[in-house]
DSSP file (Angstrom, degrees, kcal/mol; ACC not computed):
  #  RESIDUE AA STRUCTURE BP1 BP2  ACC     N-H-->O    O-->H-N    N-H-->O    O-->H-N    TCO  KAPPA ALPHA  PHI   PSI    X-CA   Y-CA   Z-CA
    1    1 A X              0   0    0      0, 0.0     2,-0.7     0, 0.0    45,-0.1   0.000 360.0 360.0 360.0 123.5    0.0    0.0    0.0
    2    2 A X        -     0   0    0     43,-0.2     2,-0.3     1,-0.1     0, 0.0  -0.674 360.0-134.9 -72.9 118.3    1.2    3.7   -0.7
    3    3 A X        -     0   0    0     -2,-0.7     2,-0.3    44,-0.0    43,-0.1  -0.191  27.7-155.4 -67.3 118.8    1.1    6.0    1.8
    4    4 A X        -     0   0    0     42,-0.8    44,-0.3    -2,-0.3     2,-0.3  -0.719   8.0-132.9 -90.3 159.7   -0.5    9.2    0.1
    5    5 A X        +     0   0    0     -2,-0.3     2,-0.1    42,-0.1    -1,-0.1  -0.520  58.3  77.9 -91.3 167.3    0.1   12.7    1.4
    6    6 A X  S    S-     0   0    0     -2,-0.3    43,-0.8     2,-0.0    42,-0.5  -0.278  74.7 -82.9 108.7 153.4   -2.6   15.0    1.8
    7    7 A X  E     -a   49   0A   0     -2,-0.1     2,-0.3    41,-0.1    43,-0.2  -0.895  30.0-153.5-105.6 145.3   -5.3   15.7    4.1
    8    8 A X  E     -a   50   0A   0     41,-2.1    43,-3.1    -2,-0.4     2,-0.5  -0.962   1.4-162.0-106.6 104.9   -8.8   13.9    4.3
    9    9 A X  E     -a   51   0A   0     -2,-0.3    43,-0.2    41,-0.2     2,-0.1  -0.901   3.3-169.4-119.1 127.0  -11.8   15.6    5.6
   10   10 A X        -     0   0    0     41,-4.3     2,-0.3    -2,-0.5    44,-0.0  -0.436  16.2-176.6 -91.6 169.1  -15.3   13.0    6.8
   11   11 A X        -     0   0    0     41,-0.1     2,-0.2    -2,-0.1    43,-0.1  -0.764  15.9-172.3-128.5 163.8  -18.4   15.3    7.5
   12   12 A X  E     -b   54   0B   0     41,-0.7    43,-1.5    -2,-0.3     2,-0.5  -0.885  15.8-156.0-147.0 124.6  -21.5   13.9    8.6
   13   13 A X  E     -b   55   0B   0     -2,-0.2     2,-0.2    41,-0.1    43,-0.2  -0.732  12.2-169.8-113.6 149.6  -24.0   16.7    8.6
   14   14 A X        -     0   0    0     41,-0.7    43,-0.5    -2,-0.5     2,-0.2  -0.666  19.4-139.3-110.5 172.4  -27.2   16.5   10.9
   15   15 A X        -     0   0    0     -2,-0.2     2,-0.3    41,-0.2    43,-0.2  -0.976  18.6-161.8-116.4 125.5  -30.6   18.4   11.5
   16   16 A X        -     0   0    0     41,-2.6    43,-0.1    -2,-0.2     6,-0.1  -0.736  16.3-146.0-106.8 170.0  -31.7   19.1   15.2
   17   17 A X  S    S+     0   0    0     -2,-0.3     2,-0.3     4,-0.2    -1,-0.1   0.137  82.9  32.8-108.9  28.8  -35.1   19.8   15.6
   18   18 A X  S    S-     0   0    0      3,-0.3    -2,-0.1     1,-0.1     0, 0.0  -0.854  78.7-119.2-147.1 161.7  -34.3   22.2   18.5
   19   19 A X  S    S+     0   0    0     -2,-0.3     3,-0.3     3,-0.1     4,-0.2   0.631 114.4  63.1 -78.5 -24.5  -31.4   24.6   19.4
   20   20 A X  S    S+     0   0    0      1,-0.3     2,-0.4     2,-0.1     3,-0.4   0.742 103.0  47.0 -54.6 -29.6  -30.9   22.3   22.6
   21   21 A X  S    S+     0   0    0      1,-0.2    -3,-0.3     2,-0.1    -1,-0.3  -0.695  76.9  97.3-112.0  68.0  -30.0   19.1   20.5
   22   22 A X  S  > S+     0   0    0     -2,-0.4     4,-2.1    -3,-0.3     5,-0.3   0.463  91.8  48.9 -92.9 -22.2  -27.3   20.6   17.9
   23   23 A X  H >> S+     0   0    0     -3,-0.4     4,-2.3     2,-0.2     3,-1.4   0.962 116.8  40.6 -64.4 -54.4  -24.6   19.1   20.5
   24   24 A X  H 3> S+     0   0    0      1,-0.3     4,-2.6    -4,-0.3    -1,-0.2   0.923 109.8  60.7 -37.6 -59.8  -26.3   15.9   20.5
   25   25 A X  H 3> S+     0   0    0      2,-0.2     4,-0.7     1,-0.2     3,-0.4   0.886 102.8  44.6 -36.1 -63.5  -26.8   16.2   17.2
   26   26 A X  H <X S+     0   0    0     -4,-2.1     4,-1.7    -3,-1.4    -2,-0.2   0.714 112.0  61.2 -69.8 -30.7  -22.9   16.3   16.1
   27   27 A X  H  X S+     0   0    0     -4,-2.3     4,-2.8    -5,-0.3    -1,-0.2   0.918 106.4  43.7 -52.0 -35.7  -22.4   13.2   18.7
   28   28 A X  H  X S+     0   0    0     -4,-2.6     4,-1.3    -3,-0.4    -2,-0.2   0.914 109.2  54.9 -55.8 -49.4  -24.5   11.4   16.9
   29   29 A X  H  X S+     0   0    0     -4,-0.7     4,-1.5     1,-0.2    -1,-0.2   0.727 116.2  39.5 -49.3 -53.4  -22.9   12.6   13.7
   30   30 A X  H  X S+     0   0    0     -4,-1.7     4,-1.0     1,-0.2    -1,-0.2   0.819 110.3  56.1 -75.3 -31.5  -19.4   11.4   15.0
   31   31 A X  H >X S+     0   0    0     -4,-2.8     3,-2.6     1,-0.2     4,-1.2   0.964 111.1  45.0 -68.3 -48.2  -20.5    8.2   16.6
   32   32 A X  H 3X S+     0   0    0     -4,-1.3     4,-3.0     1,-0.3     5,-0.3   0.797 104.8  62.8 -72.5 -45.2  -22.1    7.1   13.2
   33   33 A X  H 3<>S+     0   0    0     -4,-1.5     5,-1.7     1,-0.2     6,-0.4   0.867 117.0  33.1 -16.2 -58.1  -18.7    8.3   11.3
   34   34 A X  H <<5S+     0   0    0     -3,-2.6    -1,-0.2    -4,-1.0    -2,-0.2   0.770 112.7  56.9 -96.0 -12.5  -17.1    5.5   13.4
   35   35 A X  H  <5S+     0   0    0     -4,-1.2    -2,-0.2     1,-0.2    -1,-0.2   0.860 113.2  40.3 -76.2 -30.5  -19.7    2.8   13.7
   36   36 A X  T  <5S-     0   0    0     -4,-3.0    -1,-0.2    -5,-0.2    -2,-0.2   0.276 110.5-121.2-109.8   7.8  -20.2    2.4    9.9
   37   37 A X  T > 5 +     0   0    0     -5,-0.3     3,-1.9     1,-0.1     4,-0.2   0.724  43.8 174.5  97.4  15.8  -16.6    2.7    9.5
   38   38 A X  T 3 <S+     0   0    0     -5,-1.7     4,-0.5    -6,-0.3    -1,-0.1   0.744  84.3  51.9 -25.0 -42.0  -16.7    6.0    6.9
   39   39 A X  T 3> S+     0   0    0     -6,-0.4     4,-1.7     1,-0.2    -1,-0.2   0.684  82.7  93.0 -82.4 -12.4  -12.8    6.2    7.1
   40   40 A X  H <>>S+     0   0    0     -3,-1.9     4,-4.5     2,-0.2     5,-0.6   0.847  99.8  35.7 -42.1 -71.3  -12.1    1.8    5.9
   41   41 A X  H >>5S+     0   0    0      1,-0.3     3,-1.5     2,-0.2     4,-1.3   0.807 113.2  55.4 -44.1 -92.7  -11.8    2.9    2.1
   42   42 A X  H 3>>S+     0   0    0     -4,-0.5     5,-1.3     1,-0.2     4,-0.8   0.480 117.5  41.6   4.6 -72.9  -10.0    6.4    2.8
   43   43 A X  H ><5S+     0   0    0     -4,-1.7     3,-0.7     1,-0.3    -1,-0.2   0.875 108.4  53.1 -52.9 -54.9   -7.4    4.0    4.8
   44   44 A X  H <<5S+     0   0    0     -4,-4.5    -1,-0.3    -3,-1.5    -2,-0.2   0.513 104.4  56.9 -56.8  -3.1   -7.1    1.3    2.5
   45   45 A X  H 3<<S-     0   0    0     -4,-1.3    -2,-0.2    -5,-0.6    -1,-0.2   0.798 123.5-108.2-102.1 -29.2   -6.2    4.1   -0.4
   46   46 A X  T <<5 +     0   0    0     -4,-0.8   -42,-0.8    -3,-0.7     2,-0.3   0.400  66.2 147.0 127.1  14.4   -3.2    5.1    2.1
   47   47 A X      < -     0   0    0     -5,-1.3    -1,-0.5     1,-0.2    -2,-0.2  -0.681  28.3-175.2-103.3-179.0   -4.0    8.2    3.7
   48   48 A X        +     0   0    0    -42,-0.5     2,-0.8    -2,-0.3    -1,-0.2   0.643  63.6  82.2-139.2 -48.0   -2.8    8.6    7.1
   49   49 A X  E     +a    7   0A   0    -43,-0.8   -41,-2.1     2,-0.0     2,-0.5  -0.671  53.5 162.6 -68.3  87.6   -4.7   12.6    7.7
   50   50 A X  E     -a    8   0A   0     -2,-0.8     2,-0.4   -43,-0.2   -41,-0.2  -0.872  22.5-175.2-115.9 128.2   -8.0   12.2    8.6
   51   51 A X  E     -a    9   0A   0    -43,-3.1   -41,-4.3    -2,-0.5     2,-0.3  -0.926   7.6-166.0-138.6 122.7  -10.3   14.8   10.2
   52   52 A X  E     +C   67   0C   0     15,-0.7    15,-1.3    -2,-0.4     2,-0.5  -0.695  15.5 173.9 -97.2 149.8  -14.0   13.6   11.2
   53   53 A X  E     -C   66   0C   0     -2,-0.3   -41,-0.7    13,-0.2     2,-0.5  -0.980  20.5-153.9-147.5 138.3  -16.1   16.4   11.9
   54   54 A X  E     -b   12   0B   0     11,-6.0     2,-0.2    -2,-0.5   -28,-0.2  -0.833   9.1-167.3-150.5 141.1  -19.7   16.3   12.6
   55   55 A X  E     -b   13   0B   0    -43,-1.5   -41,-0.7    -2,-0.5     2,-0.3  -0.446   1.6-170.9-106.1 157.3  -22.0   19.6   11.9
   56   56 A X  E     -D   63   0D   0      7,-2.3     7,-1.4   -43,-0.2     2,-0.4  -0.944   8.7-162.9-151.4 133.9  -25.5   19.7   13.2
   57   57 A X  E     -D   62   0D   0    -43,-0.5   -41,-2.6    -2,-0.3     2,-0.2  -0.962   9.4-175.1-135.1 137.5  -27.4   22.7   11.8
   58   58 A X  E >   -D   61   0D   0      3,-0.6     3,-0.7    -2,-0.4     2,-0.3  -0.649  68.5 -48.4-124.8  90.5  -30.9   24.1   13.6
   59   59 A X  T 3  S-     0   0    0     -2,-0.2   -43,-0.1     1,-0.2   -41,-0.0  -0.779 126.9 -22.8  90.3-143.4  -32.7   26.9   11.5
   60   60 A X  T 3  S+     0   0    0     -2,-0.3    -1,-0.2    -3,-0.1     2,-0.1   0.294 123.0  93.3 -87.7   0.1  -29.7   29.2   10.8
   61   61 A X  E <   -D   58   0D   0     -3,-0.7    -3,-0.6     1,-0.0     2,-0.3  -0.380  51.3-173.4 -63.3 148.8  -27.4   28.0   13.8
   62   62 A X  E     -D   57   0D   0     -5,-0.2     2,-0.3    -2,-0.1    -5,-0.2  -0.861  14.2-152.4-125.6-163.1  -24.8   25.2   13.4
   63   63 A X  E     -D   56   0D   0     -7,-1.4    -7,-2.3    -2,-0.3     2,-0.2  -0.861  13.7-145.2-162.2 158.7  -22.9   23.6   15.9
   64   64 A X        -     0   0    0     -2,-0.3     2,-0.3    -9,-0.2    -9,-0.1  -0.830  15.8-179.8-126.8 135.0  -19.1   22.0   14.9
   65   65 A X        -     0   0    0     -2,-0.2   -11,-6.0   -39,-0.1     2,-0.2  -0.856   7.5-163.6-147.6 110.2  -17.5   18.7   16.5
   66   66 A X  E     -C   53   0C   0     -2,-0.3     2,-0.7   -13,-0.2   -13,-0.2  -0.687  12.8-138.4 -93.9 145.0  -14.0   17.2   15.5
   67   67 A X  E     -C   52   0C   0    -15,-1.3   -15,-0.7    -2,-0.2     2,-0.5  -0.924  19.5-155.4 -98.5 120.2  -12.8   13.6   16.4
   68   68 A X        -     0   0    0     -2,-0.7     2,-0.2   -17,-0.1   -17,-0.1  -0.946   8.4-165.3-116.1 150.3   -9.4   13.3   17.5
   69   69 A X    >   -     0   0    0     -2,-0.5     3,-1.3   -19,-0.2   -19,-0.0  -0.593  31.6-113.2-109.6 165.1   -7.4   10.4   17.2
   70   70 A X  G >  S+     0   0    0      1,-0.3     3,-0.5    -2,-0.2     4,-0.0   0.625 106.9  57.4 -77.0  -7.5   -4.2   10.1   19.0
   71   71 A X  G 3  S+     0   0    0      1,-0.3     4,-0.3     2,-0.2    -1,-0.3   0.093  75.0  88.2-117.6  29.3   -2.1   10.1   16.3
   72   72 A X  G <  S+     0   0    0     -3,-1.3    -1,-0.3     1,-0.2    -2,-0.1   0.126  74.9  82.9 -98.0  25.7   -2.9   13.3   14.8
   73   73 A X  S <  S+     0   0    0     -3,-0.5    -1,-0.2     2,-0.1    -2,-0.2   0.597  90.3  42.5   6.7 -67.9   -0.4   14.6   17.0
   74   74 A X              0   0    0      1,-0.2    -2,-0.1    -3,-0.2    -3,-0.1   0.668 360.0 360.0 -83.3 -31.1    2.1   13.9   15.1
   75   75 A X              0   0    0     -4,-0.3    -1,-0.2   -27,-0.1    -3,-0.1   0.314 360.0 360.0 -57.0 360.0    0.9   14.9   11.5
């Protein structure tokens, strides 16, 4: 496998039906990101930079959530 350069950026975009649930909303976003495995392909092509984010948008609000992994640290 080649290791590509470059950065890789997931979204998972949400809808709340409140302004109370946008956080909740972008947890959901992220856990699904990692339960269905968004990143398998991405990895298996060789890149190494990965940034999950998950947006939850209510009306004209959003709210923003990053995953970090431990080894984007180093990047």
């Amino acid at each position: 496998m080649r290791i590509r350069k470059g950065r890789v950026i997931l979204l998972e975009l949400k809808v709340a039906d409140s302004i109370n649930k946008l956080e909740k909303g972008c947890m959901e976003a992220l856990e699904q990101i990692e339960k269905l495995h968004y990143d398998n392909d991405i990895v298996e092509e060789g890149y190494t930079d990965i940034l999950k984010y998950g947006i939850c948008f209510y009306k004209k609000e959003c709210f923003v959530m990053n995953y970090v992994t431990a080894d984007q640290g180093e990047h």
